[in-house]
N, C-alpha and C positions, 0 to 999 in steps of 0.2 A: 797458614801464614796470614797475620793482619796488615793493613794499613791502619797508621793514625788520621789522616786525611779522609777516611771516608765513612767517616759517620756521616748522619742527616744534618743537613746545614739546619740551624733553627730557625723560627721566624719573628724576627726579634723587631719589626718596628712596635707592634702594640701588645707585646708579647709579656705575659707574667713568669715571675720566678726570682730566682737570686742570683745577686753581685756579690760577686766577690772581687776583691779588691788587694793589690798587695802594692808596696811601698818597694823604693828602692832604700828609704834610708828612714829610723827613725822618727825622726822632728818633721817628715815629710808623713808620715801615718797619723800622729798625733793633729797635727794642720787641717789632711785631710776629714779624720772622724768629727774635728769642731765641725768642718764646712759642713758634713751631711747632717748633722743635729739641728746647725742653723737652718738648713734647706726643709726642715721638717721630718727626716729620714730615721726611722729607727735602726741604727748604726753598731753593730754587735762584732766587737774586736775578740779576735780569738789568735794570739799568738803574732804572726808575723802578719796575718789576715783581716780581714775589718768584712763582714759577712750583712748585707742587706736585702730584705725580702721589697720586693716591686712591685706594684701594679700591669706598671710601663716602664721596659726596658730604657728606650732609648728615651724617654720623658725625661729618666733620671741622668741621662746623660747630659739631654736639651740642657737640664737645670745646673748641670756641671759647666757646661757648655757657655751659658752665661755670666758665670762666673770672672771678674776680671785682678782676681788675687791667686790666681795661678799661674805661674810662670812656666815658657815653652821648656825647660829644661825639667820641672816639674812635673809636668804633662806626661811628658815620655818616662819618668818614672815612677810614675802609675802604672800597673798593670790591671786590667779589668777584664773577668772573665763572667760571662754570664748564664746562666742552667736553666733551660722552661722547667715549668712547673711538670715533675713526673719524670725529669731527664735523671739518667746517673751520669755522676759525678767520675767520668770514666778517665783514661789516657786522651778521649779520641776528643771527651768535652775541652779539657786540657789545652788543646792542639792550637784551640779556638782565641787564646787568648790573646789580649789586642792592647797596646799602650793605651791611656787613656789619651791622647793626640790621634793616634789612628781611630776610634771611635768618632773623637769630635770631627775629622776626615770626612768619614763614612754618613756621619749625620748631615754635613753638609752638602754631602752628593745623592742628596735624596731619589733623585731620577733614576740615577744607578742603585739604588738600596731596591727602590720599589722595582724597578727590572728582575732582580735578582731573585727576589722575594716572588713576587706572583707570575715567574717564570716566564714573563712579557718578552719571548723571544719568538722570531721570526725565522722562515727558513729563505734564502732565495737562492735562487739556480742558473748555471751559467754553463751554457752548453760545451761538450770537447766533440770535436770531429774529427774520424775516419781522413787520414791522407794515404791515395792523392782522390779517396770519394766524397769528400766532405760530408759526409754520413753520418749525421749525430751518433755516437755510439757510447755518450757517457753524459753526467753532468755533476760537476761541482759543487758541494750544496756551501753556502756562506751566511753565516749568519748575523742578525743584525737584534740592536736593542727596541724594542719599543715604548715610548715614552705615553704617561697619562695622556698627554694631548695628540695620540698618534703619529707623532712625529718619530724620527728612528735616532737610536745612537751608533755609529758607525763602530763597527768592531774594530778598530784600533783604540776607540779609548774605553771601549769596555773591557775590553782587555787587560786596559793599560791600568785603571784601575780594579780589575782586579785580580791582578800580581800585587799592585803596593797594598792590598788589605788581605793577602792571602787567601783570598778565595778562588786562586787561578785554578784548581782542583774539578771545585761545584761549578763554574762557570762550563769550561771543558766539557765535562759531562752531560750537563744538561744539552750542551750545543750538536755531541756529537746523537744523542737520543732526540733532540727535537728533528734532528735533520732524519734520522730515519723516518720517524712517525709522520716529517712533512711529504718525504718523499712515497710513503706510500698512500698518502690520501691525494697526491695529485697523479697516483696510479704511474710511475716511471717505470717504464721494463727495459732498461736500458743501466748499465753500472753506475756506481753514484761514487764519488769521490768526496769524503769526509776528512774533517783537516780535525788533527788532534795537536795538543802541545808537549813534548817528553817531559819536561818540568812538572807536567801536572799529572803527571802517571808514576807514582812511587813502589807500586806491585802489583803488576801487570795481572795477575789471578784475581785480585780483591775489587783494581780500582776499576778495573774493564768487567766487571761480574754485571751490572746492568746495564751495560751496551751492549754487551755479548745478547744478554736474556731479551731486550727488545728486537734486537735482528731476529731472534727465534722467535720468538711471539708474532711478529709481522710475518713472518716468511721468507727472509730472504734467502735466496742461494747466497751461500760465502762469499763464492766465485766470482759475484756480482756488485763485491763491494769493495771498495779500495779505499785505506786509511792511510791518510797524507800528512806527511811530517811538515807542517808550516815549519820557518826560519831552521831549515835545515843548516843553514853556515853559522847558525849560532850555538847548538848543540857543543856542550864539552865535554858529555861523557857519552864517550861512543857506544861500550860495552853496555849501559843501561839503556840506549836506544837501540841497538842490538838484541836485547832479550824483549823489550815491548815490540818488536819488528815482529820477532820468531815466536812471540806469544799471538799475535794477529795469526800469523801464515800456519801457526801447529791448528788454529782452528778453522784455516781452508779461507780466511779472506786474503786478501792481496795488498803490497802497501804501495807508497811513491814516497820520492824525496821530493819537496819543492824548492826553489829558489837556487838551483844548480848552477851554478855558474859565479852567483855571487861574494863568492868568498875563497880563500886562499885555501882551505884546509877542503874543499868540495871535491878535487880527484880523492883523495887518503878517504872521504867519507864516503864516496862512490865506489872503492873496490871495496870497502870494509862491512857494508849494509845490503850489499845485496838485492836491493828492493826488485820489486817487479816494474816499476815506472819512473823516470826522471823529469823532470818539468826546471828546463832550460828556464834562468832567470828571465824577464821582461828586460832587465839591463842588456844582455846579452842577445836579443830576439830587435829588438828596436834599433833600424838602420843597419842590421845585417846585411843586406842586398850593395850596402855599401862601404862596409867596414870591411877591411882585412884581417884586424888581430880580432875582431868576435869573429867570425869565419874560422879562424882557426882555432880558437877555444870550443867554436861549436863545433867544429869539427870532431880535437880529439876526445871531447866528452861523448859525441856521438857512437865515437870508436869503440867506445872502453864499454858504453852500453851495448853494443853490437855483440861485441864479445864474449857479453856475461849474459847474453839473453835478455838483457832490459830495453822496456821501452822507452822510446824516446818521445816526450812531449812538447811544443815549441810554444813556450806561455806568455801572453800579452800581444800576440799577431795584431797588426793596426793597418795593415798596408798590403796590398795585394802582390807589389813586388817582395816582402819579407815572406810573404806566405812560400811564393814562387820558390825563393831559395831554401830554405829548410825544407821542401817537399824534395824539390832538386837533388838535395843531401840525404834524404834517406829517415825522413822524421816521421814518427809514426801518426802521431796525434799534434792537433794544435787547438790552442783556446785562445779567446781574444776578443777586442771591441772589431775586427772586422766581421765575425759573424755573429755577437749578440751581447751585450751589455749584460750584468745581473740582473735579473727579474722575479718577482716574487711568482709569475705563473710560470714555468719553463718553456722554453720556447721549444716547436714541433718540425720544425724548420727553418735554416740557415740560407739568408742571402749570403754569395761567396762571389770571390773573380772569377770570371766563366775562363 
């Protein structure tokens, strides 16, 4: 079984090969092929397609890019799909193709292109502790962008752009393979907790085949590693998050849901997955010590994990009386700014409420 999504992302900022190009309509082909002949371009129309050989990929884009006799309704239909020099012309190259609007997008988010591209990604680590020992016994890994000027892009908008350019796939991946390879150069013998996105896993054999092979190649016990569903309340299709769950645990690692609490459809997704761990929202964790109805939500979510064998994790702990209560109640693990912020070196040791 294939995936379309996982071929090799190309490296198309200074990248040789060919454009190809396709029209939504007509009079919008003929437009185009003037603009690239104007531009200098040798512009070879084959059919419904307009085929050009490159230097520089996204040069030729720049140079579309400048352009101010194309209209935003034109833009988008354009289609532009681009091949390095040596690539076949596959389904999976296909896959890849981008309105010529999401290109000019992409060209404009150069910080995010070059992130993407020279894999300037970061791991950092944020401790979970043992209740009621406060005992490091896992950590987190969260990954972050890094920018030419060393500066970070915070993974909400790396993300965020790239789902709107469809690269939420290649991102995913790389993040969950940098976090292994981070965590074993700063030597962790303690579980590591890795966030994956279901949306960007489309067959579970194919798309996990090199995160699988680097956990083997480093060494890790299975046992030791636990793959975490981010925006678990956003999930719609259960059953496909259901076979990526049961494709992790058929090869011996363990998963969690995150963000438990926050959403309406969270019990139905909690008896229906199974996981090994649940990680109680921060909504729900923050002034617990003094709300009644999260008390009670934390409660019978606690129950249903009790029940089914799942652990329960108490996420965003800030305050030593929240800690006090979710201990109280029977919570297994908790994470939070009271025992330690993200950090790019992990921390070996938790001040906590004595």
């Amino acid at each position: 079984m294939t995936c379309k999504k996982c071929g090799t992302l190309p490296t198309i900022s200074q990248a040789a090969g060919e454009a190809f190009f396709n029209c939504s309509v007509e009079p919008l082909q003929v437009k185009l092929l003037a603009i690239l002949q104007q531009e200098g371009y040798t512009a070879r129309p084959e059919g419904d397609v307009i085929r050009v050989m490159v230097d520089s990929f996204m040069q030729l884009v720049a140079c579309l890019g400048r352009r101010n006799d194309l209209a935003e309704v034109e833009r988008e239909g354009i289609s532009l799909l681009f091949l390095e020099q040596g690539a076949q012309l596959d389904f999976s190259a296909f896959s890849r193709t981008k309105s010529l609007k999401k290109w000019f997008f992409l060209l404009n988010n150069r910080e995010f292109l070059d992130i993407f591209e020279n894999n300037s990604l970061t791991t950092w680590f944020q401790p979970i502790v043992a209740l009621p020992t406060h005992d490091i016994v896992a950590y987190e890994c969260l990954s972050r962008g890094v920018k030419a000027d060393g500066s970070l892009m915070p993974p909400e908008i790396l993300f965020k752009l790239a789902e709107e350019n469809d690269l939420l796939f290649y991102l995913d991946r790389l993040c969950r393979e940098n976090a292994l390879k981070t965590a074993a150069v700063k030597k962790i013998s303690v579980d590591i907790f890795i966030n994956f996105v279901p949306t960007a896993i489309y067959v579970p054999e194919t798309c996990l085949q090199s995160t699988l092979q680097w956990a083997q190649q480093l060494e890790y016990d299975p046992g030791r590693v636990v793959f975490e569903v981010v925006e678990t309340h956003q999930v719609s299709d259960l059953q496909h998050l259901r076979t990526i769950l049961d494709y992790y645990r058929s090869k011996g690692f363990r998963t969690a849901l995150d963000d438990i609490g926050s959403g309406h459809t969270n019990l139905i997704t909690l008896a229906a997955l199974g996981a090994d761990v649940i990680k109680v929202d921060q909504g729900i964790i923050s002034g617990i010590d003094k709300d009644p109805v999260k008390q009670s939500i934390f409660g019978a979510l606690a129950g249903i994990a009790r029940q089914n064998g799942i652990k329960v994790l108490a996420e965003g702990v800030e305050t030593c009386d929240e800690l006090a209560y979710v201990t109280r109640q029977g919570a297994d693990l908790a994470q939070g700014f009271l025992f330690a912020r993200p950090a790019p070196e992990p921390v070996r040791r938790v001040e906590y409420c004595g």
